[in-house]
N, C-alpha and C positions, 0 to 999 in steps of 0.2 A: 504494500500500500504506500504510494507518493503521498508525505503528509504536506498540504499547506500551513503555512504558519504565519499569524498575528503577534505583531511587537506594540504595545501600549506602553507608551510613557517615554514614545523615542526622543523628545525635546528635552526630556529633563537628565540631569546628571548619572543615571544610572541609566536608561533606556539609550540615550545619546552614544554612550563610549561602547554598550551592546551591541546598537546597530552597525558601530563605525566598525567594529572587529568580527561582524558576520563573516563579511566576506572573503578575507583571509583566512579563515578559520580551517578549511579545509575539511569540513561537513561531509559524512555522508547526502548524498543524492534525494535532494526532496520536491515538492511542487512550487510552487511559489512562495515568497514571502511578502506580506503586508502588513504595514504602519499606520494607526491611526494618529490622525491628523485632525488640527480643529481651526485652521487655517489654508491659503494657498501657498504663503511662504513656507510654511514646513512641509506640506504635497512637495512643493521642487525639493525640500533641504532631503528629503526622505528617497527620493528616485536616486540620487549621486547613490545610496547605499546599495538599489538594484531593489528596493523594496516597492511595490506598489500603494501609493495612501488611499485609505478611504476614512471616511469623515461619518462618526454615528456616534446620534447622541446614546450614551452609554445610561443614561434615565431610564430611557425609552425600552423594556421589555422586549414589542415584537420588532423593532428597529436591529437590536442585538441577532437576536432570532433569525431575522432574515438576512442579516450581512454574513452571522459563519455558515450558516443551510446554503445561501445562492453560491456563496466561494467557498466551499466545501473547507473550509477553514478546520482542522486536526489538533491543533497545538497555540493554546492560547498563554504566551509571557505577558502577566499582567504584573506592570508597574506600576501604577496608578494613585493608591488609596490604601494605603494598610488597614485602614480605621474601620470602616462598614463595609457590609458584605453583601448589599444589594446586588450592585452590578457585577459582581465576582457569581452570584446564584444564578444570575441574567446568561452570562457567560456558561456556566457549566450544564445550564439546562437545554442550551442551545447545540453544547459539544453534544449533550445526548444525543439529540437530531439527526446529526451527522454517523453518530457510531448506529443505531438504528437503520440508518438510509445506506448506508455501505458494508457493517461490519466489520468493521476496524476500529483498534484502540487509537481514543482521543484523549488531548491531556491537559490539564491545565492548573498551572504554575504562579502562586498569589506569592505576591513580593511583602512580605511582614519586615518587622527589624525586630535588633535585641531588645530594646526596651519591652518587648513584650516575654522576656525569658529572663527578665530582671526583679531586683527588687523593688522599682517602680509599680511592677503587675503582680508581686508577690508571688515570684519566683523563689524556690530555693538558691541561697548563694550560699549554704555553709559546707559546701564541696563544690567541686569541676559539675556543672549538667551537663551531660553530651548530648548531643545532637541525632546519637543514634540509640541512645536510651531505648527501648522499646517499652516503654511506660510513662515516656515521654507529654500523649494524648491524654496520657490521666492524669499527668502532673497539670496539665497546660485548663484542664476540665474544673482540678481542684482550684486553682489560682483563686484568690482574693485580694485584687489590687486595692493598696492602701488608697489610692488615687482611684477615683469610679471612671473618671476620664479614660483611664487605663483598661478596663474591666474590655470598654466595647473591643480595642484591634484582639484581645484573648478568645470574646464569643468569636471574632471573625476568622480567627484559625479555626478554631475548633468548627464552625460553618460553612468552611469549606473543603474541610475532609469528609463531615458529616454527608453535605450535599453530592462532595464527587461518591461516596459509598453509594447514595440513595439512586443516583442515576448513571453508575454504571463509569462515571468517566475519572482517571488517572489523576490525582491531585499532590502538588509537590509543594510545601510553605518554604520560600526560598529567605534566609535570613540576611541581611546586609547589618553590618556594626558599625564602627568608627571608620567610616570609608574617606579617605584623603587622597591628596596626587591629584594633576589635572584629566581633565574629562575630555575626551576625544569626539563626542557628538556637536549636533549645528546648535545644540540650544545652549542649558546651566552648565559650564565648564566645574564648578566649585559643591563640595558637598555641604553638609547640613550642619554636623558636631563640631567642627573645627570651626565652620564659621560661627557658631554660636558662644565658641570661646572669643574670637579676636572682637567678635562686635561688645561683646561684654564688657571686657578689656579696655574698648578702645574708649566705649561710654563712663570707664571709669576713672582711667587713665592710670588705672594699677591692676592687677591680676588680682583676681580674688579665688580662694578654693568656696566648696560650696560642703564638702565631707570633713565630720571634726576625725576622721579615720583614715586610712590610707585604701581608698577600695579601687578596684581594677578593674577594666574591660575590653573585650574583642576590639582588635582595629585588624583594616586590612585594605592595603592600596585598591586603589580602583582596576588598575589592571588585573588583580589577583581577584576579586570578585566577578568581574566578566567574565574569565576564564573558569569560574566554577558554572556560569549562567550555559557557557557554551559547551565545559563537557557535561552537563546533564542536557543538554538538546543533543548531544553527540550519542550520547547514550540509547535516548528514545530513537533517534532516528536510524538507528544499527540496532535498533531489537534487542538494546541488551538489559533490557526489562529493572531500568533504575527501582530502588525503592520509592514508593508513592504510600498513599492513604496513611497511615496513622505511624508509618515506618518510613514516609517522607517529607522529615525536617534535614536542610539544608544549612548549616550557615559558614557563612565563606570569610573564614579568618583563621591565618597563621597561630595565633597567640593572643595575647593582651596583656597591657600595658599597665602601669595607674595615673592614675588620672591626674596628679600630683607630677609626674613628669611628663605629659604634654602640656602641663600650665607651664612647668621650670623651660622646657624647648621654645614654648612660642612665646614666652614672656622677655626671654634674651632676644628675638629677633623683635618684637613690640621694643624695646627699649632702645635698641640699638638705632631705632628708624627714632626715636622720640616720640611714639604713642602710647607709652603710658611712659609715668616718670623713671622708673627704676625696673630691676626685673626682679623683685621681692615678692613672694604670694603670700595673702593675709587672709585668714581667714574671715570669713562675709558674714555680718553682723543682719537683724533686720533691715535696718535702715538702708546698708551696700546692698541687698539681695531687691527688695526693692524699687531703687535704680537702676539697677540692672536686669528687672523685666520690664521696665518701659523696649532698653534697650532690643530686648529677646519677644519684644511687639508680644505681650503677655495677654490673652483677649481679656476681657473685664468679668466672664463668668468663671476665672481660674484665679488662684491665691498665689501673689508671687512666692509663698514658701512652698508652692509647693511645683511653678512652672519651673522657676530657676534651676535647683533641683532633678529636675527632670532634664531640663536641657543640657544640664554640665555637667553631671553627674550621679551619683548613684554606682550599687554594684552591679555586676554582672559575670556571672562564671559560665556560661555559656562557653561550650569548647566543640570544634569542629573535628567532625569523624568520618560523616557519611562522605564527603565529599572526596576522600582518601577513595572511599571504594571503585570510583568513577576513572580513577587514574589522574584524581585533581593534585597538582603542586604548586603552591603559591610559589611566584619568585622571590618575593619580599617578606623578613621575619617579622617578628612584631617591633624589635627596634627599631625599624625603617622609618618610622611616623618623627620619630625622637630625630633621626640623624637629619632630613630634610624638613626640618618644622621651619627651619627657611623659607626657603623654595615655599612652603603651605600659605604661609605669612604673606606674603611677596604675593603670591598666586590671588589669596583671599581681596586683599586691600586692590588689588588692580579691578575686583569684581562687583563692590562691593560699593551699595552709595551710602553717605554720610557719615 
């Protein structure tokens, strides 16, 4: 079976540097691939990659529906939306369609992050979780995020293994952590955690930690996360029957760091430019954590004790396994974040307004 494939979320920092490294990739032999799009400028930015765009509103039930049924779409990479699980239902109710109408396995692949395998989501941290745990689905079931904000991307794992079980189709929760390095796509060159440190930073004009403990967590260049995105599509596409449903969690990191030396790396490269005074980190009082969710644009239904916090920190022992099994090797360890927080800095501040 030629499977066609949908890439969601090609303009943004992870979907971007995916699409940009398809095509070297050197892929078993498939049908088409296609990008949604929600413009004409990214329809052109998305064709250079050899991808076809099409434009559907992702709200829209039978819209969905009829885009993967008419393009016999197989293989749905959804970057999108960690948070709720509508359009990810939309999506896998659709792949039914298709395995129905042909008889072939379809599959599809929800982009989550750690923060939901954290202590944010009321994850266990008082040991390593792996990633290939096989009890994983029950841990992930039990969670009780201190944060309720949190609770919803936890139902949305578990709602899309649930849904792919109920209908038949292949489900993989792909994890992304501290993802840094520049981004190879036509849209966000720059990721999420890192910039949420320097704008912090820069709003304060000192480094502040946000942990009265030393807690650590997954990071893992953007090149070495793409490369897990593409051997598990190498995988499904050569029939080598990746683990999925409640035995497919993914998350694509070397190691991890604390959090405490990516503040001490980009704090010396913040000082050195004179955006904040000195490269000293202080621990963040109310009053600092405050000012610095204006910064971290905190919406008004959230507590900044408890966005900041979220944004900059917290544990996470999340440790990758499955990905090994795939024949995945990141090239960069978990020091790499530390040695180039340069280069991150420098990358961030060039992207970044105010």
């Amino acid at each position: 079976m030629s499977h066609n494939i949908l890439i969601t979320g090609g303009s943004g920092y992870l979907g971007g540097t995916l699409l940009a490294r398809l095509g070297t990739a050197n892929l078993p032999p498939y049908g088409k691939l296609y990008a949604l799009v929600r413009t004409d400028e990214q329809a052109a930015a998305v064709r250079q990659y050899g991808a076809e765009p099409l434009a559907i509103d992702l709200q829209d039930e039978s819209a969905v529906r009829h885009t993967v049924t008419n393009y016999g779409i197989t293989i749905v990479y959804y970057l999108v939306d960690p948070f709720f699980s509508a359009t990810q239902v939309h999506f896998i109710k659709a792949l039914a369609e298709v395995k129905k109408s042909t008889g072939g396995d379809v599959h599809f692949l929800h982009t989550s992050g750690a923060k939901i395998f954290s202590s944010h989501a009321g994850a266990p941290t008082d040991k390593p979780l792996l990633d290939n745990d096989p009890s994983l689905y029950d841990i992930q079931k039990s969670q009780k995020a201190p944060i309720e904000f949190m609770q919803t991307p936890t139902r949305t794992n578990n709602t899309v293994i649930e849904e792919g079980e109920r209908h038949g189709v292949r489900s993989y929760i792909f994890v992304p952590c501290i993802v840094y390095g520049k981004g190879e796509g036509f849209g966000n060159p720059i990721s999420i955690q890192t910039v949420a440190i320097v704008r912090a930073a820069k709003a304060m004009k000192r480094m502040y930690r946000v942990d009265t403990d030393r807690p650590t967590w997954p990071v893992c260049h953007i090149i070495d996360n793409t490369t897990l995105y593409i051997e598990l599509l190498r995988g499904i596409l050569s029939g080598g029957n990746p683990s999925y449903g409640k035995n497919g969690y993914y998350l694509a990191s070397p190691g991890s760091v604390a959090w405490d030396d990516i503040y001490a790396a980009m704090a010396t490269s913040l000082a050195k430019r004179n955006i904040i005074e000195d490269d000293s980190i202080v621990l963040a009082n109310d009053e600092n954590i405050n000012t610095m969710a204006k910064a971290l644009n905190c919406p008004e239904k959230f507590s900044p004790k408890d966005w900041v916090p979220m944004s900059i920190g917290g544990k996470c022992t999340f440790t990758a396994q499955r990905g090994h099994e795939l024949g995945w090797k990141p090239k960069y360890g978990p020091e790499h974040i530390l040695e180039t927080a340069d280069e991150e800095v420098e990358l961030i501040l060039q992207n970044i307004k105010g």
